[in-house]
N, C-alpha and C positions, 0 to 999 in steps of 0.2 A: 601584676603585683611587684616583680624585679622594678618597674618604673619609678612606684611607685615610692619604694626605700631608693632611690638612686643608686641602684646597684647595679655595675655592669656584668654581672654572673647571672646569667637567665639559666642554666641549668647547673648541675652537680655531675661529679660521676662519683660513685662510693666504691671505696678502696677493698670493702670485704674481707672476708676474716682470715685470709690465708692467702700469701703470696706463692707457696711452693707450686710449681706446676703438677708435680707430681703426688702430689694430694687432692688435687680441685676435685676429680671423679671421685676417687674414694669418697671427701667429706660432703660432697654432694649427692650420692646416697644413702649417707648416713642422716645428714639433717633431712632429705627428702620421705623417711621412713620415719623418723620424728613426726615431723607435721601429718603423715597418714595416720599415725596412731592417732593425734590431737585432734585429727578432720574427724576421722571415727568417734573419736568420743563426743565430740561436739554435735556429729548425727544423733546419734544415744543423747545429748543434752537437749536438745530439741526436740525430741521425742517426752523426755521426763518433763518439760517445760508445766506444762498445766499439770502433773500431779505429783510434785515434789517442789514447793516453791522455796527451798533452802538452796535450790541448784541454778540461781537466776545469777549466772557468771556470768561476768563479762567476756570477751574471747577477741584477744588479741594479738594471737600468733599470725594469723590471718595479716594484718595490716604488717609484718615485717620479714614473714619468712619465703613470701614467694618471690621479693626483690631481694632478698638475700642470695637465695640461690639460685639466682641470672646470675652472681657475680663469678661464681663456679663455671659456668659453660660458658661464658660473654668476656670480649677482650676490654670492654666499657660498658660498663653499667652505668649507663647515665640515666639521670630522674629531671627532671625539672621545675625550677624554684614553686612555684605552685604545690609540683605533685612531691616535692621534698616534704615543704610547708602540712599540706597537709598529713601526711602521713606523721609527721610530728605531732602534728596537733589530735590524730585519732588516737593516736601510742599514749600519747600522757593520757586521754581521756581512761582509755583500757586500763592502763594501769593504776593512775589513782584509785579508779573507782574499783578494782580490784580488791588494791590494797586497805579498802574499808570491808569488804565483803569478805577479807579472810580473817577478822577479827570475830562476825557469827559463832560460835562454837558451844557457849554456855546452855543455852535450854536445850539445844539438840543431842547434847550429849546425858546432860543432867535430870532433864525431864524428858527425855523423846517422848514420851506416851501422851502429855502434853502439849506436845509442839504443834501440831495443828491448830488447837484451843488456842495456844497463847500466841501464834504466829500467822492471828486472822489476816485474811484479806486488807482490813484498813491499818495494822499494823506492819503488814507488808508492803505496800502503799507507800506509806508513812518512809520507812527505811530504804529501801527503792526510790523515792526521790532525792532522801540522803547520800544515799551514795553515789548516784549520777549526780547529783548538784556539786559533789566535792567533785567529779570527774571534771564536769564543764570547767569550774575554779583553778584545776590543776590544768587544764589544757588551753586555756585562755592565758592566764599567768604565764604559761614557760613560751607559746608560741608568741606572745604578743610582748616576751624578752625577746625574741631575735627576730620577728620579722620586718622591724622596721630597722634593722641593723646592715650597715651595708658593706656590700663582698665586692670586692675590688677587682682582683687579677684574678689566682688561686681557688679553683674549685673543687680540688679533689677532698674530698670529706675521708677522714679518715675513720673511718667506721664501716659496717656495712648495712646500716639504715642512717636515716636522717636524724640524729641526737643532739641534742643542746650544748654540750661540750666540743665534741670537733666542727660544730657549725662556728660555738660563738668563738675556738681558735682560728677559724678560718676571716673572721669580720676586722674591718680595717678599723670601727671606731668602738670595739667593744673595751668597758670598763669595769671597775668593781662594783660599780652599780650593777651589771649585768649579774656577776658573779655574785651578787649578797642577794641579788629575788631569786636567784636558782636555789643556793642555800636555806634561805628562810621559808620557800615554797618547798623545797624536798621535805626539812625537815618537818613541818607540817603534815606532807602525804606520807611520813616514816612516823615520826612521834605518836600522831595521836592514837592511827590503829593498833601499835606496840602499847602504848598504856592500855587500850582496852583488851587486847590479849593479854595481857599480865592479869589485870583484874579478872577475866572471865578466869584463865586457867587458875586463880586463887580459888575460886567459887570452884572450880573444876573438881580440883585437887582434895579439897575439902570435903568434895561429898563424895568423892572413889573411897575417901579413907575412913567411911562409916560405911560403906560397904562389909559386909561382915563375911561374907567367903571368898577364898584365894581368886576362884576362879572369875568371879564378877567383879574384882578388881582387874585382873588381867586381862579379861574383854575390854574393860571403861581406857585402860593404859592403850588398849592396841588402837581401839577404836583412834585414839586422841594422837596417836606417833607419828600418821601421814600426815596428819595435818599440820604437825609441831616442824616437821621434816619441810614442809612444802613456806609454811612462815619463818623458819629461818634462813631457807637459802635465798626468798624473795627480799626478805630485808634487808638481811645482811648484806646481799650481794650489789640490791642498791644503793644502800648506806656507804658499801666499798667503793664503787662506782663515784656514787655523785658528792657525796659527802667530806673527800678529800682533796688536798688541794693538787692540779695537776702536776708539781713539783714531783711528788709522792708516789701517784701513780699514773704515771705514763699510760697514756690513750689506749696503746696495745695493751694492756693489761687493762685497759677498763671494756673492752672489746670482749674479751674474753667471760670478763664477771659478768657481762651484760647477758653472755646466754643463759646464766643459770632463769632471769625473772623472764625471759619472752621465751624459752623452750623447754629449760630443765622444771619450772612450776607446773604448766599449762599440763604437761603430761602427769606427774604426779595428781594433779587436781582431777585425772580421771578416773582415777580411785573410787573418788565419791562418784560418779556417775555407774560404775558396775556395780557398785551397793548398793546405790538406786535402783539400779535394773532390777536384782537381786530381789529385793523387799517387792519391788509392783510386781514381777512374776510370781511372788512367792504367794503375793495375795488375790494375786488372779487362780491361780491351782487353786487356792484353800475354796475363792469361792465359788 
């Protein structure tokens, strides 16, 4: 594939998130206990697979956090154009389609007793192709922005996965072309599922406030807070990320925002998974 873009960089190495030496082991334990929690719940989400079908996430830590942290105990972390490539290209997929799946919230909250009825198999189906079809769109789009783009000299990536911005900084003939389908494809995989969470949480909101005792509004509020908590730091922090011009913010600081959507969500989002547990245990006892 390097040949193929006429690029003379056949591999990468990624610079990773922290030059201190005397931090690598510390933070390399700490993101290492991260991803066991995420591995765990992702056990537990696979488990719920066939009887909870609100929990069909997509799981993306996976494709970025075990090359992340080689860059901790490894004096090079090198990848190559291929397996750079790719990993780009599974990362958008996870995440778009992600970021259409955390927009869900309205009948599960408003009508749970319902949600089975209203949330049949061919309506699941239905949505389920939805949102992998925006993945495939988002991950076609941004990979097939830099991979026929070509790398000259210069291969250190400054990131510590494979991302569309310190690649396409690293490309000898990248333009503002490149820079307006990243823009117009972000905002696409940012805008649309934020209008549909404004709307759902309008519908949300509306009918916690006919709720008539304290308490069944404070349940409906708690229920809805992980989830508000887990969609604002995914958005936002891509929105900070991709959405600004790198004038603005400097790569290191887009490094940084970039953990809140591949580590700081993933773990929040297991939430729902031990209230999943929670509800099937609880209805295995009953019966």
């Amino acid at each position: 594939m390097a040949a193929e873009n006429s690029s003379s960089v056949t591999e990468f190495i990624l610079a990773g998130l922290i030059h201190q030496p005397g931090l690598q082991i510390p933070v390399f334990f700490l993101f290492l206990g991260f991803y066991g929690v995420t591995v765990v719940g992702n056990l537990g989400l696979i488990i719920l697979l066939g009887l909870t079908s609100h929990l069909h996430i997509p799981i993306f830590s996976t494709t970025i956090i075990p090359k992340m942290l080689m860059s901790f105990v490894s004096r090079k972390n090198i990848i190559s154009f291929t397996g750079c490539m790719s990993q780009f290209f599974f990362f958008c997929f996870f995440v778009f389609s992600e970021s259409f799946i955390l927009s869900d919230r309205y009948v599960a909250i408003c009508n749970p007793l319902l949600y089975t009825v209203t949330m049949s198999p061919q309506v699941c189906l239905l949505l389920l192709l939805g949102v992998y079809g925006m993945g495939v769109f988002g991950a076609v789009a941004h990979t097939g922005n830099i991979v026929f783009l070509t790398f000259c000299a210069d291969n250190l990536v400054n990131h510590y996965m494979c991302d569309i911005l310190p690649l396409l900084e690293l490309s000898c003939n990248g333009s503002y072309i490149n820079v307006l389908v990243i823009f117009i494809v972000v905002t696409a995989g940012i805008g649309v599922p934020i209008v549909a969470v404004f709307i759902s949480y309008g519908f949300i909101l509306s009918s916690i406030l006919r709720v008539s005792s304290a308490e069944g509004r404070s349940k409906a509020f708690s229920t809805c807070s992980s989830h508000i908590i887990a969609v604002s730091l995914f958005f936002g922090s891509g929105a900070f990320t991709y959405l600004k011009p790198p004038s603005i913010l400097p790569l290191d600081q887009g490094k940084v925002s970039s953990l809140f959507y591949t580590i700081v969500v993933p773990i929040l989002r297991n939430k729902d998974v031990k209230l999943a547990l929670k509800r099937t245990f609880s209805r295995i006892s009953f019966s």
